[in-house]
Residue frames as qw, qx, qy, qz and C-alpha x, y, z in Angstrom:
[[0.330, 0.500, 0.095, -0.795, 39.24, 9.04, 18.49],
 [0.590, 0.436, 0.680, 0.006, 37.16, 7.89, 15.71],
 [0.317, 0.013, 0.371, 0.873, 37.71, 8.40, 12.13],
 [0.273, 0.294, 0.089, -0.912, 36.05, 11.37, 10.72],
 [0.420, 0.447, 0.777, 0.144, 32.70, 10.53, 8.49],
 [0.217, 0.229, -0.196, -0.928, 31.86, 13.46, 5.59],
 [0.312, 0.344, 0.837, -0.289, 28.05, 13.03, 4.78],
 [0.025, 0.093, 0.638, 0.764, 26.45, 13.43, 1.53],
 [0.272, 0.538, 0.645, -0.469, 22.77, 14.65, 1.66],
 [0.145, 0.113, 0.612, 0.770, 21.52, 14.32, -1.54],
 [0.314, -0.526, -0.582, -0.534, 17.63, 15.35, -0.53],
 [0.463, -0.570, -0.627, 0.262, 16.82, 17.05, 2.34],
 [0.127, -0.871, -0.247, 0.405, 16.66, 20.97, 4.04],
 [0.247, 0.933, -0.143, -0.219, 19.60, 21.89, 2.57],
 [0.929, 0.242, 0.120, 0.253, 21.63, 19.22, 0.08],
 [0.048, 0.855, -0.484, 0.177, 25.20, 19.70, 0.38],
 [0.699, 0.184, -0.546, 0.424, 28.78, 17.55, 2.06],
 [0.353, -0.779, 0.296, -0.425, 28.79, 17.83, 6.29],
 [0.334, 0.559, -0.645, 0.399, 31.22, 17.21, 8.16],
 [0.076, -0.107, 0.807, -0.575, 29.74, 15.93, 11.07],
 [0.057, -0.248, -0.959, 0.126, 26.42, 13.85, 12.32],
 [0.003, 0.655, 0.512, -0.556, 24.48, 16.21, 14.12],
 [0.172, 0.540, -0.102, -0.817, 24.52, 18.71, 10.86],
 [0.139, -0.061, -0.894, -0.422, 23.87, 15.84, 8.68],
 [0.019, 0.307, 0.927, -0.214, 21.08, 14.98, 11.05],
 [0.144, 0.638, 0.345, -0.673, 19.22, 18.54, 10.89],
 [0.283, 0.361, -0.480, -0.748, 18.85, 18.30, 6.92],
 [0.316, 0.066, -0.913, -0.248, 17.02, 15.24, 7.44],
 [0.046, 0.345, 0.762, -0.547, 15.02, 14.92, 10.58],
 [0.297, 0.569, 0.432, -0.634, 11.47, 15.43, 9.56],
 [0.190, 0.455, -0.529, -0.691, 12.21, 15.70, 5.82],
 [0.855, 0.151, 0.396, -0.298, 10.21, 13.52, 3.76],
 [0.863, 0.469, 0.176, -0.059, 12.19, 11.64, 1.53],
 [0.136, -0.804, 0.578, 0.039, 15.77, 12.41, 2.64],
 [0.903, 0.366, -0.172, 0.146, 18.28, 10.93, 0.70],
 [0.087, 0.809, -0.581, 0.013, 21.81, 11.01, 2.26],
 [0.990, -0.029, -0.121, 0.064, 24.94, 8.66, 3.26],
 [0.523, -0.796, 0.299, 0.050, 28.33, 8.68, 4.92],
 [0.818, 0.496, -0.156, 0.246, 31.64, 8.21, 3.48],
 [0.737, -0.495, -0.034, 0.459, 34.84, 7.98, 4.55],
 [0.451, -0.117, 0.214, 0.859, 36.95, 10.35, 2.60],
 [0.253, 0.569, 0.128, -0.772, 36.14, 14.12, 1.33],
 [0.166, 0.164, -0.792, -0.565, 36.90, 12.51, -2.46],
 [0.037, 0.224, 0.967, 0.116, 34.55, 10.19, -2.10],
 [0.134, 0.604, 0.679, -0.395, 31.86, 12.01, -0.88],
 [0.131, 0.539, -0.265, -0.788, 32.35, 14.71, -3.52],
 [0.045, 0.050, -0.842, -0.536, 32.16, 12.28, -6.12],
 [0.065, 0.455, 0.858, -0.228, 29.12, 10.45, -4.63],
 [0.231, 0.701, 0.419, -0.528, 27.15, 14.03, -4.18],
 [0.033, 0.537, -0.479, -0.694, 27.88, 14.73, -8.12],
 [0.014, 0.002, -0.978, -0.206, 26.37, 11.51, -8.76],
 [0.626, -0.417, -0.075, -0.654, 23.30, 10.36, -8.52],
 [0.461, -0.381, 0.672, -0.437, 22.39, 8.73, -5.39],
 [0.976, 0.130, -0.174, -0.016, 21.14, 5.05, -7.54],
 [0.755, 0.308, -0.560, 0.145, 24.65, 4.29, -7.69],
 [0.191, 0.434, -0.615, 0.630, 25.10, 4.45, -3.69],
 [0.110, 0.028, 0.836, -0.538, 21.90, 3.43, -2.34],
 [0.298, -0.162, -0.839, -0.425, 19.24, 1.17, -3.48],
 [0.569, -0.322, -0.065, -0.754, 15.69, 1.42, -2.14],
 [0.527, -0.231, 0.635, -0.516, 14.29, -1.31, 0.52],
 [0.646, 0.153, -0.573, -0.481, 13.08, -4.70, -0.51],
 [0.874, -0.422, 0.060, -0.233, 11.73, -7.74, 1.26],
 [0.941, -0.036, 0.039, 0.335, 15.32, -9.15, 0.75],
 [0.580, 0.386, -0.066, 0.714, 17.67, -6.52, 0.53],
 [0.335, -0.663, -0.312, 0.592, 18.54, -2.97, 2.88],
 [0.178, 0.942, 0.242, -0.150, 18.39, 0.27, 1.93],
 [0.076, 0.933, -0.312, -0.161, 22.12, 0.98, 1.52],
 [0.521, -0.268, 0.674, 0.450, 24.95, -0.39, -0.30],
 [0.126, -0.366, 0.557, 0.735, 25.08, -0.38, -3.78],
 [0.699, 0.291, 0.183, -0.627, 22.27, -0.31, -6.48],
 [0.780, 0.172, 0.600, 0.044, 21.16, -3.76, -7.71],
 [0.566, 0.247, -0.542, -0.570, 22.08, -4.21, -11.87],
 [0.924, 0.160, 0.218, -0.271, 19.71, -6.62, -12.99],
 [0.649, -0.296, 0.609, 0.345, 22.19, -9.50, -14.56],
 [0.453, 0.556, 0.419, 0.557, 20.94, -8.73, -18.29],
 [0.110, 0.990, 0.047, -0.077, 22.63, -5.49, -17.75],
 [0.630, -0.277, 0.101, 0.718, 26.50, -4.90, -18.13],
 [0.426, 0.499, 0.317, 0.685, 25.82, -1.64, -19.96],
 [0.109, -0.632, 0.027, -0.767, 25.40, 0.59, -17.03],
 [0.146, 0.033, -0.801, 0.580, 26.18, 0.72, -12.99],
 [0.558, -0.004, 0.258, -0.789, 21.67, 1.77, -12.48],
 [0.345, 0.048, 0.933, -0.094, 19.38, -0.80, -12.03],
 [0.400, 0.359, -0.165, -0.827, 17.61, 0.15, -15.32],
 [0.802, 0.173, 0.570, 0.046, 14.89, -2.66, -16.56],
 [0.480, 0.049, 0.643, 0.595, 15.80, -3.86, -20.01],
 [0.294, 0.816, 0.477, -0.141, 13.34, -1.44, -21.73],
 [0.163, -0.955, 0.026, 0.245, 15.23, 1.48, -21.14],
 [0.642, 0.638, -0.142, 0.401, 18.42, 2.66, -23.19],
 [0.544, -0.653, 0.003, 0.527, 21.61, 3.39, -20.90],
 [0.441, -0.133, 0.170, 0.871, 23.31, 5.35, -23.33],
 [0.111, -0.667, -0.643, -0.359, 20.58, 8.10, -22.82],
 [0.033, 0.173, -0.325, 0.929, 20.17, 11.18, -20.34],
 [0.172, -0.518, -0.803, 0.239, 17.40, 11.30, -17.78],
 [0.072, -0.459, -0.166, -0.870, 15.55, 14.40, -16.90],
 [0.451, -0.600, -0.648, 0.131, 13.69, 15.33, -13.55],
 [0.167, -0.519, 0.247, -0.801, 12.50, 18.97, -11.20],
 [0.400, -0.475, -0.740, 0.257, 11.52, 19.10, -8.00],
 [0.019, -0.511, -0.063, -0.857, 9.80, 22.01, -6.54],
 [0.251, -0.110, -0.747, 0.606, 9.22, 22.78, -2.89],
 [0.125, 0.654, 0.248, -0.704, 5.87, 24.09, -3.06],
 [0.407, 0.120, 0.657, 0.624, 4.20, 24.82, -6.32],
 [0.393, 0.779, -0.282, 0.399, 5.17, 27.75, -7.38],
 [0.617, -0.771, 0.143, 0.070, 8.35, 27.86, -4.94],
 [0.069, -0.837, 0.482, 0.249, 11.80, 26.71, -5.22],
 [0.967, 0.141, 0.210, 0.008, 12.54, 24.78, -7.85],
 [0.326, -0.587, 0.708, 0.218, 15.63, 22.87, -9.11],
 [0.951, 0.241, -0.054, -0.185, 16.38, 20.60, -12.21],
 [0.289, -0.642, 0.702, 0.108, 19.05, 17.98, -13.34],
 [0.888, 0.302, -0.225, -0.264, 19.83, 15.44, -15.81],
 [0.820, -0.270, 0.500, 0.072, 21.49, 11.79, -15.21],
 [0.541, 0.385, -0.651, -0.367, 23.88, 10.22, -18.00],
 [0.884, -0.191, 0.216, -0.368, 22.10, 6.56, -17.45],
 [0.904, 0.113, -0.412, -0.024, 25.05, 4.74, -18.21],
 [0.493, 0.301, -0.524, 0.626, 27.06, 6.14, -15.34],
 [0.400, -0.709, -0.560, 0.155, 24.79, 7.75, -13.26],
 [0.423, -0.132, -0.169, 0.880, 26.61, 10.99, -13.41],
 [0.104, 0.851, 0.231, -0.460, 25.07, 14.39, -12.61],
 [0.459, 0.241, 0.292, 0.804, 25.85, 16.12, -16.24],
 [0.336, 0.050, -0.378, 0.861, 23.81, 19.00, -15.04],
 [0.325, -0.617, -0.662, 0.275, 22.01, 20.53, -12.56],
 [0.011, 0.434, 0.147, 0.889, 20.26, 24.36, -12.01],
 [0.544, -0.439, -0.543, -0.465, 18.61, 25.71, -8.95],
 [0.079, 0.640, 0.759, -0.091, 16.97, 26.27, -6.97],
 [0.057, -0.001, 0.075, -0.996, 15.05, 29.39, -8.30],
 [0.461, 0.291, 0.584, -0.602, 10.87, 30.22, -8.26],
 [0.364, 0.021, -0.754, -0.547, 9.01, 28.20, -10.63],
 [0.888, 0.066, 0.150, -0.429, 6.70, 25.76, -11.00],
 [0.643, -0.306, 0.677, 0.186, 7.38, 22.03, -11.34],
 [0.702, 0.556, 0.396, 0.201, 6.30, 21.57, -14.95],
 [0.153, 0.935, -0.277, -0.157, 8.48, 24.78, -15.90],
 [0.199, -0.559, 0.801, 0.081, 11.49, 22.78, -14.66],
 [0.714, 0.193, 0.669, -0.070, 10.62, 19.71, -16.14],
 [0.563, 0.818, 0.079, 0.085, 10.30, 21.96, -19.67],
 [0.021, 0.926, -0.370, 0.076, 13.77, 23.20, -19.11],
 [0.540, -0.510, 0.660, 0.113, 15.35, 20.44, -18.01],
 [0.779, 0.250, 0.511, 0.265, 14.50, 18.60, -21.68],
 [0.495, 0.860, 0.099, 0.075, 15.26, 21.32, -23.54],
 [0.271, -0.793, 0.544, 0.049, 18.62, 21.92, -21.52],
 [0.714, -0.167, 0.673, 0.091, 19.27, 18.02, -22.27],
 [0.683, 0.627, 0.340, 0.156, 18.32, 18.35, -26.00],
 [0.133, 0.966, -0.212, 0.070, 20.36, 21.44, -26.46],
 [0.434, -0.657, 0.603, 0.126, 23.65, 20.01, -24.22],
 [0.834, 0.214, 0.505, 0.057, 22.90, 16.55, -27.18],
 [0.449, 0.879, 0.161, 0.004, 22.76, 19.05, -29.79],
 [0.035, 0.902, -0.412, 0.120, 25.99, 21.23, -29.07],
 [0.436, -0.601, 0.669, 0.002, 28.10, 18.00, -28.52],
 [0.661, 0.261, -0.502, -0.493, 26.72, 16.48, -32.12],
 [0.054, -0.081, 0.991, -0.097, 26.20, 13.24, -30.26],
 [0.541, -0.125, -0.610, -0.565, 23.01, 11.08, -30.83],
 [0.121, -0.220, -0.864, 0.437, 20.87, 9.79, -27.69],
 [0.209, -0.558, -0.559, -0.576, 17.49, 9.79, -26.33],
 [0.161, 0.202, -0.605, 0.753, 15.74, 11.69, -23.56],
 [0.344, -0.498, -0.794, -0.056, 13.60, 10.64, -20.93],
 [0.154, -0.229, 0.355, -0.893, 11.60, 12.83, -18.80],
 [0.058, -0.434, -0.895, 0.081, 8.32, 11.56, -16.78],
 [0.280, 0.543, 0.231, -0.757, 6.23, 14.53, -17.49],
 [0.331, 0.592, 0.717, 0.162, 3.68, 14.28, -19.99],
 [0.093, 0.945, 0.239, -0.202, 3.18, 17.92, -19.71],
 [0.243, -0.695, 0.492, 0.464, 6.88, 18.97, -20.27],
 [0.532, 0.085, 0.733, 0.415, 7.19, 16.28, -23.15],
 [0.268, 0.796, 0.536, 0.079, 3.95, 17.72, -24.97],
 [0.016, -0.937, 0.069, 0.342, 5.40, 21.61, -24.26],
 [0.381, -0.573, 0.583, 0.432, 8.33, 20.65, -26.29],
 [0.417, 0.355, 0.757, 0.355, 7.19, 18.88, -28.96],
 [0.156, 0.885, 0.418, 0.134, 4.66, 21.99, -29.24],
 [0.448, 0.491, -0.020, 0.747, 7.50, 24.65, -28.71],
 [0.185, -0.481, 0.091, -0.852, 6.02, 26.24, -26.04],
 [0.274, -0.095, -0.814, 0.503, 5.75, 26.61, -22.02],
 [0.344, -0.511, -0.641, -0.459, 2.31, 26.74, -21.43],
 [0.394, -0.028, -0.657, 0.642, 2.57, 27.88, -18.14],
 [0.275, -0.801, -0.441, -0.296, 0.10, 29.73, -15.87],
 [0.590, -0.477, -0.268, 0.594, 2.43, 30.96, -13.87],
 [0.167, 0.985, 0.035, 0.002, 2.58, 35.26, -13.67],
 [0.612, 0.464, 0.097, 0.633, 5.13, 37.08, -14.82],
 [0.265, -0.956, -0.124, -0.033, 6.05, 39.61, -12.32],
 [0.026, 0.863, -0.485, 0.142, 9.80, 40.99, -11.17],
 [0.517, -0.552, 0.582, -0.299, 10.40, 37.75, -9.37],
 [0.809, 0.038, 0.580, 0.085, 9.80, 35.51, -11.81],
 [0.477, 0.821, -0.151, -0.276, 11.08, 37.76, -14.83],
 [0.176, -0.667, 0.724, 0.005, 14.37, 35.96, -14.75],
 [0.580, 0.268, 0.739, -0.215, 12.59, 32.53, -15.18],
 [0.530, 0.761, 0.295, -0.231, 10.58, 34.02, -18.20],
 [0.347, 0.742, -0.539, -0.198, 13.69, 35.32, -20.33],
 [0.031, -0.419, 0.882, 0.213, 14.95, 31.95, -19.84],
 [0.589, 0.254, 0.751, -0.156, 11.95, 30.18, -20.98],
 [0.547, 0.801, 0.048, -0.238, 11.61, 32.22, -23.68],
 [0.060, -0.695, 0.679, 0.229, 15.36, 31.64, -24.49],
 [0.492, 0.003, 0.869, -0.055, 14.27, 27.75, -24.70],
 [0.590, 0.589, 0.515, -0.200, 11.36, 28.15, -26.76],
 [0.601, 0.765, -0.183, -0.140, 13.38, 29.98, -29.71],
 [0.151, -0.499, 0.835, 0.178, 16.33, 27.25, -29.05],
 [0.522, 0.300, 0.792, 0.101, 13.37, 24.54, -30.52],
 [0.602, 0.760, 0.167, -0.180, 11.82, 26.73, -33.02],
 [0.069, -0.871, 0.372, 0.313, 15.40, 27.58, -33.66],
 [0.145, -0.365, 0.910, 0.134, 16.93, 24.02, -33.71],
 [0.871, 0.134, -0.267, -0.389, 14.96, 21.36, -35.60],
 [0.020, -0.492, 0.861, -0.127, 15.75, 17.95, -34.10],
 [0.829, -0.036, -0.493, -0.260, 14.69, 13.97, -34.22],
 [0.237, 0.228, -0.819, 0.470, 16.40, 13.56, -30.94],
 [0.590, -0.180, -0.768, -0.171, 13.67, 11.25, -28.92],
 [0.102, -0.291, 0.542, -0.782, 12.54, 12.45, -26.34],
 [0.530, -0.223, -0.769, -0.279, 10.68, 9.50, -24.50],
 [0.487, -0.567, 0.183, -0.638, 8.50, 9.41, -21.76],
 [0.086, 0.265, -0.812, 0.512, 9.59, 7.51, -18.49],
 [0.712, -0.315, -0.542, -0.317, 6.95, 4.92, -17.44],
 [0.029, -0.485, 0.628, -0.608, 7.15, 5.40, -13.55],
 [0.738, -0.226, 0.373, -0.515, 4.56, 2.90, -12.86],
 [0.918, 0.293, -0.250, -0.091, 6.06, 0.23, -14.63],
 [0.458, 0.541, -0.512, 0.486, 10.26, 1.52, -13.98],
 [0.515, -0.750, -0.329, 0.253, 10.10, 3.53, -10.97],
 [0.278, -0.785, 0.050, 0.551, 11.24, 6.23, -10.15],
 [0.582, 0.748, -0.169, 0.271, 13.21, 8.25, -13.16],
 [0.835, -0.156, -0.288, 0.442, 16.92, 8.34, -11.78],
 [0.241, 0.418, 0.079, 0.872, 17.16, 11.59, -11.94],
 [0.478, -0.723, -0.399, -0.300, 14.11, 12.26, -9.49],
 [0.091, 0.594, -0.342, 0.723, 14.70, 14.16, -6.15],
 [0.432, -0.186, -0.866, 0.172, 13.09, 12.23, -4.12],
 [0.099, -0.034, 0.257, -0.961, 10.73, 14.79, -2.82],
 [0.373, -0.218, -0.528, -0.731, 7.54, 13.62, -3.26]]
């Protein structure tokens, strides 16, 4: 009998650790932009699906496969992502994804010198630019309350701007369903007016980088 395989499905129907092919397969099949990968042990795969998926499986290239470990460029030794030289590793990413927009969204932030998931919220109804506002303000706040010094990146333009300006500009309504949402934007917006801060909150050049590491790979 063959050893077991526990499967990590970071992107697809419903992201999670299965136990077996054929449930791996039905979170993926049809999915655009399914992210997953197979591991021998439950440890491992725990770890892995805590992670982000950079540090487990590197995108296609004319010279390389999709899986095994992500490439560091050689003028890196400060961090397991393949981050160009621009980019600070001792920094937090920032990225939503939203199924549908309004629908179910989900954020999460990266620490870029490990790739670890430091944390993650979601899915509830939003919009993508909500989560995107939340997820820097969650990152600025987690900086803040741990008196450490670092910058964050977020590829939204809109989310950057809402922050800087205190406020989630949103067009989304306010109704019972999204009231929950709304008390916690509003909870944000008087944690900046609240907190003055010079923590850096830079925008992520995806057409230069790629991808932010943090991204969901939904698009």
């Amino acid at each position: 009998m063959g050893k077991n395989k526990f499967y990590v499905v970071w992107n697809g129907v419903s992201p999670g650790i299965y136990t077996s092919w054929t449930d791996c397969k039905l979170q993926i099949n049809g999915f655009e932009g399914a992210v997953y990968k197979s591991f021998d042990t439950r440890e491992e795969a725990e770890k892995a699906y805590s992670s982000s998926p950079y540090l487990y499986i590197r995108k296609k290239t004319a010279n390389a496969p999709a899986t095994g470990p992500a490439d560091v460029p050689a003028y890196r030794n400060d961090t397991v992502l393949p981050l160009p030289a621009a980019v600070c590793a001792e920094a937090l990413a920032v990225d939503a994804a939203c199924s549908g927009n309004p629908g179910p969204m989900e954020y999460r932030g990266i620490y870029l010198r490990t790739g670890e998931t430091v944390f993650r919220f979601g899915p509830v109804y939003g919009t993508n630019n909500i989560g995107e506002f939340l997820a820097i303000v969650h990152a600025l706040a987690l900086i803040d309350r741990k008196g450490i010094r670092m910058p964050v990146y977020s590829d939204s333009r809109n989310a950057i701007g809402w922050v800087r300006q205190k406020r989630c500009k949103t067009k989304l309504e306010r109704t019972p369903r999204t009231e929950a949402l709304f008390q916690m934007i509003e909870r944000a917006e008087n944690w900046l007016k609240a907190h003055p801060t010079d923590i850096p909150v830079r925008k992520w050049e995806t057409e230069q980088w790629g991808e932010i590491p943090a991204d969901f790979g939904r698009k």
